[in-house]
C-alpha positions in Angstrom: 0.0 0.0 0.0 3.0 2.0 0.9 4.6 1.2 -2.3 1.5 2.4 -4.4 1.1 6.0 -2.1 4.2 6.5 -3.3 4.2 6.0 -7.3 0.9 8.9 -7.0 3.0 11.9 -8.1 1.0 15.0 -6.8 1.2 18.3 -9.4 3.7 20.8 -8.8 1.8 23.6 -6.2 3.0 27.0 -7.2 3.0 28.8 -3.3 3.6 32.4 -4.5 0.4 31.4 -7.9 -1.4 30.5 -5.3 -0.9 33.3 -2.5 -3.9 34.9 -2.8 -6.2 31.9 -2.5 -4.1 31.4 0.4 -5.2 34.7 1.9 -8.4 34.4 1.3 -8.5 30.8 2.7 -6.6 31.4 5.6 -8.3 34.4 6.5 -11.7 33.1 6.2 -10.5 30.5 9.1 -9.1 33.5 11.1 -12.2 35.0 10.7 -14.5 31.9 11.9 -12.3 31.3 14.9 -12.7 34.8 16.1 -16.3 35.3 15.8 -16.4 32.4 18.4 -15.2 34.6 20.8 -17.4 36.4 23.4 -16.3 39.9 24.3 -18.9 41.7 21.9 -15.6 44.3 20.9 -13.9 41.6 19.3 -17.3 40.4 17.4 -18.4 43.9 16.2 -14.9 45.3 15.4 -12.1 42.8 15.6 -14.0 40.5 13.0 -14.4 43.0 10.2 -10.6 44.2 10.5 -9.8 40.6 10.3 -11.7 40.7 7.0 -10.2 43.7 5.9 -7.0 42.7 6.3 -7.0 39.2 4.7 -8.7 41.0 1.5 -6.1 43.6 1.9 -3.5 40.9 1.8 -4.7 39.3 -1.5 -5.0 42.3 -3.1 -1.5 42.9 -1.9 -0.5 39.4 -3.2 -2.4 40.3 -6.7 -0.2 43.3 -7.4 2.9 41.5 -6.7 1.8 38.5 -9.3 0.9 41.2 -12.0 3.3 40.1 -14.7 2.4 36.4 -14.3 1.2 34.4 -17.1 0.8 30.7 -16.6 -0.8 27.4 -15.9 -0.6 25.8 -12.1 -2.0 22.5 -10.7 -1.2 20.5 -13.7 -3.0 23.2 -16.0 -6.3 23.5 -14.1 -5.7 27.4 -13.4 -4.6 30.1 -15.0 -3.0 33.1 -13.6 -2.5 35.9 -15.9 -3.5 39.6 -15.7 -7.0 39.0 -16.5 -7.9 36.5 -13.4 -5.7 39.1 -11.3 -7.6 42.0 -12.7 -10.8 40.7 -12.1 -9.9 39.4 -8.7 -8.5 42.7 -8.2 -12.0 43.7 -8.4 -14.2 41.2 -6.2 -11.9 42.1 -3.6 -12.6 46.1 -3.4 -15.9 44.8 -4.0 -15.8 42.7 -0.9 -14.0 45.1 1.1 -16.6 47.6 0.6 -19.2 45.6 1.4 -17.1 44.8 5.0 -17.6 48.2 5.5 -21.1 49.3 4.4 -21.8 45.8 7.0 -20.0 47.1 10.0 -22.9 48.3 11.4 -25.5 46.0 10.0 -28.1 43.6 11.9 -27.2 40.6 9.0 -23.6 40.0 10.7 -25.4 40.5 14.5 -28.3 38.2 13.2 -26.0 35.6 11.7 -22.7 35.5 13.8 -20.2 37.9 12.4 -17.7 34.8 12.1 -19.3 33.1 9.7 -20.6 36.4 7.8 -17.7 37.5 7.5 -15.9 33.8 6.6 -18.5 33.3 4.0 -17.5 36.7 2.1 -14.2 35.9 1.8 -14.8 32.2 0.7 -17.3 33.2 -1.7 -14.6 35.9 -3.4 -12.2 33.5 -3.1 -14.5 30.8 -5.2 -15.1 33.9 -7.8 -11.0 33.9 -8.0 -11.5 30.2 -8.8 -13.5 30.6 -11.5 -12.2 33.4 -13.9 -8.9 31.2 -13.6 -10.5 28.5 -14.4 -8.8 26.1 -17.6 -10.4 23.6 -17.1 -14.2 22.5 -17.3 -13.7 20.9 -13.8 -12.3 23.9 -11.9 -15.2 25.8 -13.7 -17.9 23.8 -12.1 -16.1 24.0 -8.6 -15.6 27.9 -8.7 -18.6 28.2 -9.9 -20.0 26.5 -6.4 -17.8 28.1 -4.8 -18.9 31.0 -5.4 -22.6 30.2 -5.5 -23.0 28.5 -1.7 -21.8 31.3 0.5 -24.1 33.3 -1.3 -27.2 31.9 -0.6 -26.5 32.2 2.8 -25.5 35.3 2.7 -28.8 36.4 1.1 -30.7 35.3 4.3 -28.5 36.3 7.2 -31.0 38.6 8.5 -33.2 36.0 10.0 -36.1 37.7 11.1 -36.7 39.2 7.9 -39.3 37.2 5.8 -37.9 38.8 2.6 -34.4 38.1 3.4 -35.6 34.4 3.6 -37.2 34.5 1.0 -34.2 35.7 -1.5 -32.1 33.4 -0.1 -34.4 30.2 -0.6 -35.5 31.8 -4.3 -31.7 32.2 -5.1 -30.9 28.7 -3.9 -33.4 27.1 -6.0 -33.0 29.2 -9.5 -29.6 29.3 -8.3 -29.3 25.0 -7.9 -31.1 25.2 -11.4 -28.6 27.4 -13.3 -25.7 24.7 -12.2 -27.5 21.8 -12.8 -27.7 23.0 -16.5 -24.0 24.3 -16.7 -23.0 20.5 -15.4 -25.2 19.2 -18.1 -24.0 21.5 -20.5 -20.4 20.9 -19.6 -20.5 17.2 -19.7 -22.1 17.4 -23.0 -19.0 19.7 -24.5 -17.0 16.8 -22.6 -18.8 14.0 -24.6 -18.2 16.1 -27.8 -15.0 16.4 -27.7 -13.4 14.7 -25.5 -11.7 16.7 -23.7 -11.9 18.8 -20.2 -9.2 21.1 -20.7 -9.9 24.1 -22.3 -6.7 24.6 -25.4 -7.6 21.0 -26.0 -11.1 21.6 -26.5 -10.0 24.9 -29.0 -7.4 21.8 -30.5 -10.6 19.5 -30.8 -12.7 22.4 -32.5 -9.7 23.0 -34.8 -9.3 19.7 -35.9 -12.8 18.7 -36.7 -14.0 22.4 -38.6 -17.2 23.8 -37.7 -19.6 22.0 -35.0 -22.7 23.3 -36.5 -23.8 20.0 -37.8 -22.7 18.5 -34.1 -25.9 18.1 -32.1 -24.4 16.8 -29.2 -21.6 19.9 -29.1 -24.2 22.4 -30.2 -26.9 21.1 -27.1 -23.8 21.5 -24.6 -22.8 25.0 -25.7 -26.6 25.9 -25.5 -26.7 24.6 -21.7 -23.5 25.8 -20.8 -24.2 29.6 -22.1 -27.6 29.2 -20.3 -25.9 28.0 -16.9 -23.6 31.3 -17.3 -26.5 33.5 -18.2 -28.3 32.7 -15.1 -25.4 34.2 -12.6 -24.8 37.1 -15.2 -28.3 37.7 -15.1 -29.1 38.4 -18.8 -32.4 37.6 -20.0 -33.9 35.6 -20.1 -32.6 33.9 -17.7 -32.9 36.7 -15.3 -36.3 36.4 -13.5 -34.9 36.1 -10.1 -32.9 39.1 -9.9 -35.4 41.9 -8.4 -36.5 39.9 -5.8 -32.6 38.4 -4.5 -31.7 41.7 -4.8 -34.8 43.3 -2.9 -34.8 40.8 0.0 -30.9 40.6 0.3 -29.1 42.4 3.0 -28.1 45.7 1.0 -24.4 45.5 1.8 -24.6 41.8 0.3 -26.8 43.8 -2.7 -24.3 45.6 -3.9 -21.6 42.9 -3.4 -23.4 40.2 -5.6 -24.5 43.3 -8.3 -20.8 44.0 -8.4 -18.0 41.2 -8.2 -21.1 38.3 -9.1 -21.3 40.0 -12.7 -17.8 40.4 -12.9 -17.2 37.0 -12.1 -19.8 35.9 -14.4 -18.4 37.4 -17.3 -14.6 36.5 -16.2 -15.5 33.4 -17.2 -17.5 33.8 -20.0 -14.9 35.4 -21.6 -12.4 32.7 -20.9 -14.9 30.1 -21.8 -16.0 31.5 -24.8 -12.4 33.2 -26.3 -10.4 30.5 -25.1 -12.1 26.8 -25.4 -14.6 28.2 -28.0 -13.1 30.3 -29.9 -12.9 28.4 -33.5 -17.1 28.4 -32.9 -17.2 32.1 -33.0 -18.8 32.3 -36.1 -21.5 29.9 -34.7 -22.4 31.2 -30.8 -21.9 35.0 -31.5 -24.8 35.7 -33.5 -26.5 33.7 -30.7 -25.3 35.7 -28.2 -26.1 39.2 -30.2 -29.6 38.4 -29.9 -29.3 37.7 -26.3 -27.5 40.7 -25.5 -30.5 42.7 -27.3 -32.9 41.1 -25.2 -31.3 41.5 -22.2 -31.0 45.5 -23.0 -34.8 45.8 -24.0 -35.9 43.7 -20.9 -34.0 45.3 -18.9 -34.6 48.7 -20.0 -38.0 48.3 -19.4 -38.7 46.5 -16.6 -37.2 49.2 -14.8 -39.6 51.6 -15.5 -42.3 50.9 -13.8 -40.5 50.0 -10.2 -40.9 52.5 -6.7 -38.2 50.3 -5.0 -34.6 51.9 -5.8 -33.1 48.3 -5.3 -35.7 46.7 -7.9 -34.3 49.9 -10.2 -31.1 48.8 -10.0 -31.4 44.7 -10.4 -33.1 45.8 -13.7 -30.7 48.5 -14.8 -28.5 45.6 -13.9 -30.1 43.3 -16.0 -30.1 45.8 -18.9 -25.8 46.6 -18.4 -25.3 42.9 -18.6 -26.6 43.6 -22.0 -24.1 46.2 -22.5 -21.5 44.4 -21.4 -22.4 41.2 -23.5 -21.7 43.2 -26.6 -18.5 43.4 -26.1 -17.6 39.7 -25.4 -19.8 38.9 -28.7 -17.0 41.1 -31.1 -14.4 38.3 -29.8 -11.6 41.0 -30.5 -9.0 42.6 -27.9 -10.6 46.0 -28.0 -13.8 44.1 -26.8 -12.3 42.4 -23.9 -10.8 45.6 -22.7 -14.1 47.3 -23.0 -15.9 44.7 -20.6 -13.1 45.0 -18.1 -13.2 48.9 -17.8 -17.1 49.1 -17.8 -17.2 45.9 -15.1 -14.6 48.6 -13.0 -17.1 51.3 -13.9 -19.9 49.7 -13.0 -18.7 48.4 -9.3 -18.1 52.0 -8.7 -20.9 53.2 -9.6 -23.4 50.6 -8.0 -21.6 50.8 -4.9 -22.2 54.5 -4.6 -26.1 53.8 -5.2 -26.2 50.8 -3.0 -24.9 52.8 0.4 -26.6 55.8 -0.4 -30.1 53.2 -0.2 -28.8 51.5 2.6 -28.4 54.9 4.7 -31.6 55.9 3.8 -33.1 52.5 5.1 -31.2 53.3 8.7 -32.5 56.9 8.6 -36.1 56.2 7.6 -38.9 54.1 7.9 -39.4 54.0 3.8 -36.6 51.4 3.4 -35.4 51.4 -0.2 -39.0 52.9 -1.5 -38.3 55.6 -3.8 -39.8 57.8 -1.4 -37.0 57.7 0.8 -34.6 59.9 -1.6 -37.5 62.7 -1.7 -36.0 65.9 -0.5 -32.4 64.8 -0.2 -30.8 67.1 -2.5 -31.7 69.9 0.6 -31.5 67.8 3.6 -28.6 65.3 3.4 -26.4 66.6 -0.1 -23.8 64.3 0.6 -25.7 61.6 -0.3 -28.0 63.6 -3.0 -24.7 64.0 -5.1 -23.5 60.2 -4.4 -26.7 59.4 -6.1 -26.8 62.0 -8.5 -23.1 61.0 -10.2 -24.6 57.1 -10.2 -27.4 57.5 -11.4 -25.8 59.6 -14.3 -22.9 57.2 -14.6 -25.3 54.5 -15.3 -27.1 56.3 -17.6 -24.2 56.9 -19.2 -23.9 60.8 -19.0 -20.9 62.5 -19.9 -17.9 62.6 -17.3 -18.7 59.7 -16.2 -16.7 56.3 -16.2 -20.6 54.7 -17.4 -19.9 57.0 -20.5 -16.5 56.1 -21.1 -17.3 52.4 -20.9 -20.6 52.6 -22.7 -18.4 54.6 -25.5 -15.4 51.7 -25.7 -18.4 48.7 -25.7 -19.8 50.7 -28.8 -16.7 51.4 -30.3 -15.9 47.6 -30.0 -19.4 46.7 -31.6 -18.9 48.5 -34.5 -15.1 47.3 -34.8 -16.2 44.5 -34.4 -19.1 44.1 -37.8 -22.2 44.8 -35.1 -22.5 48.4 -35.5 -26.6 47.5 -35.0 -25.4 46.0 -31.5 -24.0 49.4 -30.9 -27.4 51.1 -32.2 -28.9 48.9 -29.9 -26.8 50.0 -26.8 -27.1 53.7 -27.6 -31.1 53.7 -27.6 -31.2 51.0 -24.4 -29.2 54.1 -22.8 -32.0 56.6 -24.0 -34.6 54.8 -22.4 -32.5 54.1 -19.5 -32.9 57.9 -18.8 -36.6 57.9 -17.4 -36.1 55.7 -14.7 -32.8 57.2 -13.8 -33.6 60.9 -14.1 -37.2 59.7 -11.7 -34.3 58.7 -8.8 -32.6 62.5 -9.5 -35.7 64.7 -10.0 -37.3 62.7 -6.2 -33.8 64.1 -5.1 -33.9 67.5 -6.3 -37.1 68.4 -7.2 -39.6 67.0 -4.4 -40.6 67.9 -0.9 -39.2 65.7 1.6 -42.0 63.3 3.0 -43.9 64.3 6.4 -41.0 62.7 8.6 -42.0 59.0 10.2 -40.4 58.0 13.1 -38.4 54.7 12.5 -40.2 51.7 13.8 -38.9 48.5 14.8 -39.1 45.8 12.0 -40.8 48.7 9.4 -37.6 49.0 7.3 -34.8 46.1 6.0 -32.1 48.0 7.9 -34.0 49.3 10.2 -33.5 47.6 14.1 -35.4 44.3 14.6 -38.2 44.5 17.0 -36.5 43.6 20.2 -34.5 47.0 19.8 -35.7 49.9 20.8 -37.2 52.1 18.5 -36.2 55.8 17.3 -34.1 57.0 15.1 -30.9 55.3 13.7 -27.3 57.2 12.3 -26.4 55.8 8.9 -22.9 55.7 10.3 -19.8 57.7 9.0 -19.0 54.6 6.9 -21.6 54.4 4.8 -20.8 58.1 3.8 -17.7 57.8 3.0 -18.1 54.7 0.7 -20.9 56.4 -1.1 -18.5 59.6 -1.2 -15.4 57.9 -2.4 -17.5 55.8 -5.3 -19.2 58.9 -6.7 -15.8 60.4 -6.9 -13.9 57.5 -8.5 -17.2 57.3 -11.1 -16.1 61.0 -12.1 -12.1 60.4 -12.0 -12.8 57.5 -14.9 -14.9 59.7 -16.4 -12.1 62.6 -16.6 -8.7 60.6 -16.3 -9.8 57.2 -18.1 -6.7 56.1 -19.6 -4.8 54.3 -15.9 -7.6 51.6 -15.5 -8.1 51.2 -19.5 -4.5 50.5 -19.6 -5.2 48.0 -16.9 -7.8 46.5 -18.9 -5.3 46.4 -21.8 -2.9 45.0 -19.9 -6.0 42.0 -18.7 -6.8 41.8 -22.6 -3.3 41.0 -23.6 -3.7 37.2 -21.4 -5.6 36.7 -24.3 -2.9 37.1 -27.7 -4.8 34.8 -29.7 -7.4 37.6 -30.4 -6.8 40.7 -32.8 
């Protein structure tokens, strides 16, 4: 037996690859192990640095692995600039979100040890996935990433809605991989192979897989399974209410670093085993991305909750951001990375400003709670203000800059309609965004309501006692901070776009 444990040759582990895993990882036990500790200080505060600091250390890590540009555990990840650029970003992502929870009753609700563990576990399954090269590692990032998720979505316990999203996201959620591992084991079947050159070999070899049912079946599942965590429609229906029931600080975590994730590795998928198909999913995934802009577009409209605005304006920018991975050139690749940095700015702005509101109010994230701002509490008008243009894609903006390098890519790219497309979903976008400014600016404030226990999400639970409730310093200076970085890459663009030139490069089989 002895004998045989010792033929097994184990792959070569690559320690300094691998670093930031290992920070997340060993953080996320740090964390645990702390939040079993009694003294309330160590909970409430301790906890979260602990958090902050192991995300502060993978960032760290990141940055120093920049320039590195190959395959570890026997080819099953990838690290190049575009999986550190992207896990660049679920990490400010995450560390925002530790911030805007600080004060939260999700953490308090749910024991800040595992909160806390589970956000660092979950960003560490996203870095899983987008350096995913193999169909394998896909499937387990993309769990990963999923599980601590669905808890997180119901850590406020004594919030029916919070439930709610949490069970609703587990089940569409369980759906969506259930399909990608049918989709995946199809592509498997085809051709034979797991890895994801060898697939792009495979392809090669045998010409186009149009006539290929069993291929063309797999790709169909697989792009479905992807859709369902990128939220483009239709495959999207579960969005508004996840978003509306979820904790905000988790909100505006899985609105940010979820999509980014989910398109990491649909551009890795798709320009790296998939490639020689090009020809036969892009048109596919044109008409997806118009949907998704349409639906989007206009399913917003009609909402009074400011979170339901945004999981629909998200819906629609998934759209936006699809175009830009259909072009399967460089110039699109870069675009999706600088509007996926864009966006996480901008969201993150809107997302604290709602949750501050919610603390402050009894109106939660009704529309109705932003009435009046612009006279009473400017610093979070503007926050708002700046996001909502951003996202709109106003001029000065970082959403402007990235809506304007997506279009340019369309049309580089033989779908100038795409780009048509993308400049009339923006249009539209306009009445639902300019509705969140002109409550702002241009309304009375509401006759003030005392908070009540239990009336808003963030509001205290019913055991508290009631009365008013400071939004916290915190959440001010997040929303402050975003508005102002949605503004710097709207001014001073060129810095991150060279980053995302720098991501694009991993992939030089493109033009």
């Amino acid at each position: 037996m002895s004998a045989l444990l010792a033929a097994v040759k184990g792959p070569t582990i690559d320690v300094g690859a691998l670093s930031p895993l290992i920070a997340l990882g060993g953080g996320a036990i740090v964390v645990l192990l702390t939040g079993l500790l009694r003294p309330r200080f160590v909970r409430e505060v301790v906890v979260p640095l602990f958090a902050l600091v192991a995300l502060g250390a993978a960032l760290g890590l990141s940055i120093w692995q920049w320039d590195t540009d190959k395959s570890i555990i026997s080819g099953a990840l990838r690290v190049d600039t575009l999986a550190l650029a992207l896990t660049a970003l679920f990490i400010i992502s995450a560390a925002l979100a530790v911030v805007l929870s600080w004060r939260a009753l999700a953490p308090r609700e749910s024991a800040h040890g595992e909160y806390y563990a589970m956000l660092l576990v979950s960003v560490g399954g996203m870095s899983v996935l987008v350096q995913s090269q193999n169909l394998v590692t896909l499937f387990l990032g993309f769990e990963l990433l999923s599980i601590p998720l669905y808890v997180l979505c119901a850590t406020e316990m004594r919030r029916a809605t919070s439930l709610e999203a949490g069970l609703k996201y587990l089940v569409i959620g369980s759906v969506g991989s259930a399909t990608l591992l049918y989709g995946l084991a199809l592509i498997y079947g085809a051709t034979g192979k797991t890895d994801f050159d060898a697939i792009a070999t495979s392809l090669n070899s045998v010409g186009s897989m149009v006539s290929d049912p069993l291929f063309l079946t797999g790709l169909a599942l697989a792009l479905v399974g992807l859709a369902f965590k990128a939220s483009i429609a239709p495959f999207h229906q579960w969005t508004p209410d996840v978003y509306e029931g979820a904790p905000t600080p988790i909100t505006a975590f899985m609105a940010t670093a979820t999509k980014a994730a989910a398109f990491g590795i649909i551009i890795r998928f798709l320009e790296v085993a998939l490639v020689p198909a090009q020809l036969d999913w892009a048109p596919a995934l044109a008409a997806l991305a118009t949907i998704t802009i349409v639906v989007g577009n206009v399913g917003a409209i009609g909402q009074t909750s400011v979170k339901r605005i945004l999981a629909w304006s998200g819906v629609a920018q998934a759209g936006y951001m699809l175009a830009g991975v259909v072009v399967g050139t460089q110039l699109g690749i870069r675009a999706v990375v600088f509007y996926l940095a864009a966006y996480l700015v901008m969201n993150v702005a809107a997302f604290a400003v709602i949750l501050a509101r919610a603390r402050e109010t009894a109106l939660g994230d009704s529309l109705s709670a932003l009435e009046g701002i612009g006279r009473s509490r400017p610093l979070l008008a503007w926050p708002m203000t700046i996001a909502m243009l951003g996202l709109a894609g106003i001029p000065a903006t970082g959403g402007f800059i990235g809506k304007f390098f997506l279009i340019d890519a369309a049309v580089e790219g033989d779908y100038a309609w795409l780009g048509i497309v993308i400049v009339l979903g923006s249009a539209v976008s306009l009445v639902y965004y300019l509705r969140v400014v002109a409550a702002m600016w241009m309304r009375e404030a509401p006759r003030s309501v005392p908070v009540l226990a239990g009336a808003s999400p963030e509001a205290p639970p019913e055991d508290a006692p009631a009365g008013p409730r400071a939004a916290g310093w915190e959440v001010y200076a997040v929303a402050i901070a975003c508005a102002a970085a949605t503004v710097a890459l709207g001014i001073v663009p060129t810095p991150v776009f060279d980053l995302a030139r720098d991501a694009a490069s991993s992939l030089g089989h493109l033009f």
